[in-house]
Residue frames relative to the residue before (quaternion, step in Angstrom):
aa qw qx qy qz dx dy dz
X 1.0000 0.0000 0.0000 0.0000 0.00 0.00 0.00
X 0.3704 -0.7468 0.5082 0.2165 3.34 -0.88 0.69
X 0.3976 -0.7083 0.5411 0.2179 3.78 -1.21 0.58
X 0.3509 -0.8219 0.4483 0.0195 3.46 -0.22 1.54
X 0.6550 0.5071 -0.4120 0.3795 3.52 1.33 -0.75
X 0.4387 -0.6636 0.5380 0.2789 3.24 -1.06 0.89
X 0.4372 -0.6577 0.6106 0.0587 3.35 -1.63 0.79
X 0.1155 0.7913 -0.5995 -0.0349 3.27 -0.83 1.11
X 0.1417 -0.7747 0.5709 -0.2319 3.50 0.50 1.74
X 0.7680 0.4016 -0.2496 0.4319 3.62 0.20 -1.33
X 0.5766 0.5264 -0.3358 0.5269 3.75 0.74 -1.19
X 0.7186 0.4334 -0.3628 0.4052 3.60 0.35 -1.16
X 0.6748 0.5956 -0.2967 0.3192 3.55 0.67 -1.26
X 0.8086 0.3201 -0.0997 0.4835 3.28 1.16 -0.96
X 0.4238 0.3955 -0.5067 0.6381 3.58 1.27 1.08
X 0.5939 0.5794 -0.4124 0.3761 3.81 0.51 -0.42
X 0.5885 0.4706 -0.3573 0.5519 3.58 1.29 -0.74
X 0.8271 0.4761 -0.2974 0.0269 3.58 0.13 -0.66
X 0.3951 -0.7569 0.2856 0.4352 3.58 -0.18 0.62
X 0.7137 -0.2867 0.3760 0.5168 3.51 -1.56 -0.61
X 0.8239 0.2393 -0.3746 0.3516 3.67 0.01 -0.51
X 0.3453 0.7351 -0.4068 0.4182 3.52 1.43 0.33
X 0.7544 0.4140 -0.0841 0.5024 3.26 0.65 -1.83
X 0.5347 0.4518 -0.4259 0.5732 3.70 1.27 -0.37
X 0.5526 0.5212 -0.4171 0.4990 4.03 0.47 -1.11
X 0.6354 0.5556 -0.3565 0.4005 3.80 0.21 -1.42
X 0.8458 0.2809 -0.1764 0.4178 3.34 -0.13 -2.01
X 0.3369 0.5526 -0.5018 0.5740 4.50 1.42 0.20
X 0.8767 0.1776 -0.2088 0.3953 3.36 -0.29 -0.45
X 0.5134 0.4401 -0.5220 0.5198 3.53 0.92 0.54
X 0.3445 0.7174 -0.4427 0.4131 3.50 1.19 -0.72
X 0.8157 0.4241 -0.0228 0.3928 2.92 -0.34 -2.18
X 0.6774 0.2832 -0.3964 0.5512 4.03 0.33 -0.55
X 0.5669 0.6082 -0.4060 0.3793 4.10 0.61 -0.23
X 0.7068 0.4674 -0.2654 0.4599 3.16 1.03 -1.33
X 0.7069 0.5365 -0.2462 0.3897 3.26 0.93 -1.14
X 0.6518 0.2923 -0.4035 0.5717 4.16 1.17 -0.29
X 0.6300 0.3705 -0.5497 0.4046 3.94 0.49 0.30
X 0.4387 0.6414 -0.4630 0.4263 3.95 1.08 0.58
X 0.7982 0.3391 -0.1388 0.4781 2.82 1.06 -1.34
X 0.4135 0.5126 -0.4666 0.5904 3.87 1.38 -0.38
X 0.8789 0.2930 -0.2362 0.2930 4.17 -0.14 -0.42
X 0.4612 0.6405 -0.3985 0.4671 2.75 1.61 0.28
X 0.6737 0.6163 -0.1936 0.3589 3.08 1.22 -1.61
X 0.5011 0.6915 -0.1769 0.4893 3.12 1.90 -1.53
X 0.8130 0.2777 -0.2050 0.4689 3.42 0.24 -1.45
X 0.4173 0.7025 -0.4455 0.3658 4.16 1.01 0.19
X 0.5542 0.7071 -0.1699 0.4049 2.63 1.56 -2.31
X 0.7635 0.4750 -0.1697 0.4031 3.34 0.21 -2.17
X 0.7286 0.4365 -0.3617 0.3844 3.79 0.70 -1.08
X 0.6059 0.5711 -0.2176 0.5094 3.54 1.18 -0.93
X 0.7968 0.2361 -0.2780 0.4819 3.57 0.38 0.08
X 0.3963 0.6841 -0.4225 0.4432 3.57 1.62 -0.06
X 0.6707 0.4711 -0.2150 0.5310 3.47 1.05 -1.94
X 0.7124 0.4035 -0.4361 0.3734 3.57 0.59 -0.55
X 0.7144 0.4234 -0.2822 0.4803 3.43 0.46 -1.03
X 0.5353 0.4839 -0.4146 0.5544 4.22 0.82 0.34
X 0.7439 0.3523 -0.3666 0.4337 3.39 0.62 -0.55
X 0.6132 0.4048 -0.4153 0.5363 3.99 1.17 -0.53
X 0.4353 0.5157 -0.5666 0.4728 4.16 0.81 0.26
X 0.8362 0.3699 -0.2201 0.3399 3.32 0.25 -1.26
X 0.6795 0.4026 -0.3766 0.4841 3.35 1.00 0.06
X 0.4188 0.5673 -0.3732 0.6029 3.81 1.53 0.32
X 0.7450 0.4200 -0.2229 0.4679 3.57 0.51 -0.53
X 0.3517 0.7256 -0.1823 0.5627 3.38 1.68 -0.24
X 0.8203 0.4050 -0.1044 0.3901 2.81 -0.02 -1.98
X 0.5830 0.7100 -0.1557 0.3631 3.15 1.17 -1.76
X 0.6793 0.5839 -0.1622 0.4138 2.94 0.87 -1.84
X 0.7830 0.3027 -0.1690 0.5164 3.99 0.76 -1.07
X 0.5715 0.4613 -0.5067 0.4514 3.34 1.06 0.10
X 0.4288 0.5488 -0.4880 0.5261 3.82 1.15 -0.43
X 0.6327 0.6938 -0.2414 0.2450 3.54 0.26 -1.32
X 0.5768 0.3467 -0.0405 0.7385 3.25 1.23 -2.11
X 0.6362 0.4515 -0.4659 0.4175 3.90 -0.18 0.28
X 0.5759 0.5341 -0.2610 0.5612 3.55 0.92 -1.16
X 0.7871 0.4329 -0.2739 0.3435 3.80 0.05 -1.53
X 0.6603 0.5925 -0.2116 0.4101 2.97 1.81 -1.19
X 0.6107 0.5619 -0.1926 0.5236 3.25 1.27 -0.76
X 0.7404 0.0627 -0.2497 0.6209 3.54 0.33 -0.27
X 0.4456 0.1846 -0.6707 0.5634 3.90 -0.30 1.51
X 0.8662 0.2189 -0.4269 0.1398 3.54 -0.45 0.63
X 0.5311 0.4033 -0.5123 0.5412 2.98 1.58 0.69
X 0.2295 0.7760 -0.5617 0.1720 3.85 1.03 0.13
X 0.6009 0.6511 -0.2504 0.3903 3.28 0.83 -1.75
X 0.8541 0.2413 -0.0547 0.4575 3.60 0.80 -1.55
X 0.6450 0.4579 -0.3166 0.5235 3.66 0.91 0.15
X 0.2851 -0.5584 0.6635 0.4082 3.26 0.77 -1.93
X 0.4594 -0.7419 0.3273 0.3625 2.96 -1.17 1.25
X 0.6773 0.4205 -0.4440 0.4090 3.81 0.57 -0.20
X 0.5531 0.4539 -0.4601 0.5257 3.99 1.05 0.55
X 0.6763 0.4274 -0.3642 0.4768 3.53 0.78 -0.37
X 0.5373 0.5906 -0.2455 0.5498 3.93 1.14 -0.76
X 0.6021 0.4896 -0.3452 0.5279 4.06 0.93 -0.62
X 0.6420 0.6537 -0.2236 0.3324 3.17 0.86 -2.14
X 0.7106 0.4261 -0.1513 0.5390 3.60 0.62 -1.67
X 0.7130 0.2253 -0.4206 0.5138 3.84 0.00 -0.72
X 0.4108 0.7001 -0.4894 0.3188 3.82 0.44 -0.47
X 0.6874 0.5352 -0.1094 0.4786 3.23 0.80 -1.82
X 0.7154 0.5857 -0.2023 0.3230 3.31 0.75 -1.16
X 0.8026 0.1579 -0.1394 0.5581 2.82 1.10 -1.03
X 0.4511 0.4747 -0.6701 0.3496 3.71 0.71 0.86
X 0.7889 0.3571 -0.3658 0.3409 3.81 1.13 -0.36
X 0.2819 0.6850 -0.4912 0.4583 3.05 1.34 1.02
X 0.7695 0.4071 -0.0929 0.4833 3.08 0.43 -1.54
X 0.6307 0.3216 -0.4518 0.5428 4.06 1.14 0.06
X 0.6603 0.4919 -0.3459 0.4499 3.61 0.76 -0.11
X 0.6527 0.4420 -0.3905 0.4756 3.47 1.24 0.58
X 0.4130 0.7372 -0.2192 0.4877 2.89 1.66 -0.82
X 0.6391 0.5075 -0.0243 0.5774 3.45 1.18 -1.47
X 0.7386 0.3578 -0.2480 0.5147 3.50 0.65 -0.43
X 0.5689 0.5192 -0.2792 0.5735 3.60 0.98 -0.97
X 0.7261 0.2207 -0.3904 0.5212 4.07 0.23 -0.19
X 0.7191 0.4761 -0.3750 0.3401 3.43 0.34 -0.44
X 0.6673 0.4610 -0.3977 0.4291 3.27 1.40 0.19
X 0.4783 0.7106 -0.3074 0.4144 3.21 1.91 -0.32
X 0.7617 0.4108 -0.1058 0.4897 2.82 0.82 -1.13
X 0.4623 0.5541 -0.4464 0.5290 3.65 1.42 -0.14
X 0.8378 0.3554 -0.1565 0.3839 3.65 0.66 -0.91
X 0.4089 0.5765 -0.4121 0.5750 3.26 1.65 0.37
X 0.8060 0.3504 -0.1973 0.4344 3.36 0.66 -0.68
X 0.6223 0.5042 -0.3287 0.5004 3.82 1.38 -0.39
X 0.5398 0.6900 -0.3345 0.3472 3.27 1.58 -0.52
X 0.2760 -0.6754 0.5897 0.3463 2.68 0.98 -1.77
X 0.4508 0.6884 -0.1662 0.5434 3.45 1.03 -0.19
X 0.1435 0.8603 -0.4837 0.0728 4.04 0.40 1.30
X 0.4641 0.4698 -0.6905 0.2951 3.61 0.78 1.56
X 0.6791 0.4610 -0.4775 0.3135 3.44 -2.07 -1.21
């Protein structure tokens, strides 16, 4: 039968010879080949990151697009169907009306929450 465990005699035999500034020389250049594939692992990394940033910004921007005319075809759609019951320049009031009162509560909404972001990043506990 053969003996399967492996033997690490030789490896051992020939680190036993080596001195202190050897093993300092040794572990400098492990140093140096480490430093040099995490340069290249983060390079590779940060290629990665820039290339899929541009990709995934451009399918935002073409969602936001989209968005944008379906808001559009909602709006048009919305005042041709109260046309019938308002008229089209009562139905046309009606809709931007709307619009901009939820414009104007969604700013409303933004303007404290930034107030109140900076009351609190300040540090600062009036207004």
């Amino acid at each position: 039968m053969q003996d399967t465990t492996p033997t690490l005699a030789p490896a051992a035999e020939h680190y036993k010879n080596l001195s202190l500034a050897q093993d300092l020389r040794q572990l400098a250049d492990d140093a140096k080949v480490f430093a040099q594939a995490e340069l290249a692992f983060q390079k590779s990394r940060a290629a990665y990151v820039g290339s899929e940033t541009r990709t995934i910004v451009m399918l935002l921007v073409v969602a936001a697009v989209l968005v944008f005319f379906a808001v559009m075809a909602f709006v048009v759609g919305t005042v041709i169907a109260l046309g019938p019951l308002l008229g089209l320049w009562g139905a046309m009031a009606v809709v931007t009306l709307v619009l901009l009162a939820l414009a104007a509560f969604g700013a409303w909404s933004a303007r404290a929450r930034l107030r109140r972001m900076l009351r609190i990043a300040g540090g600062s506990q009036g207004d």
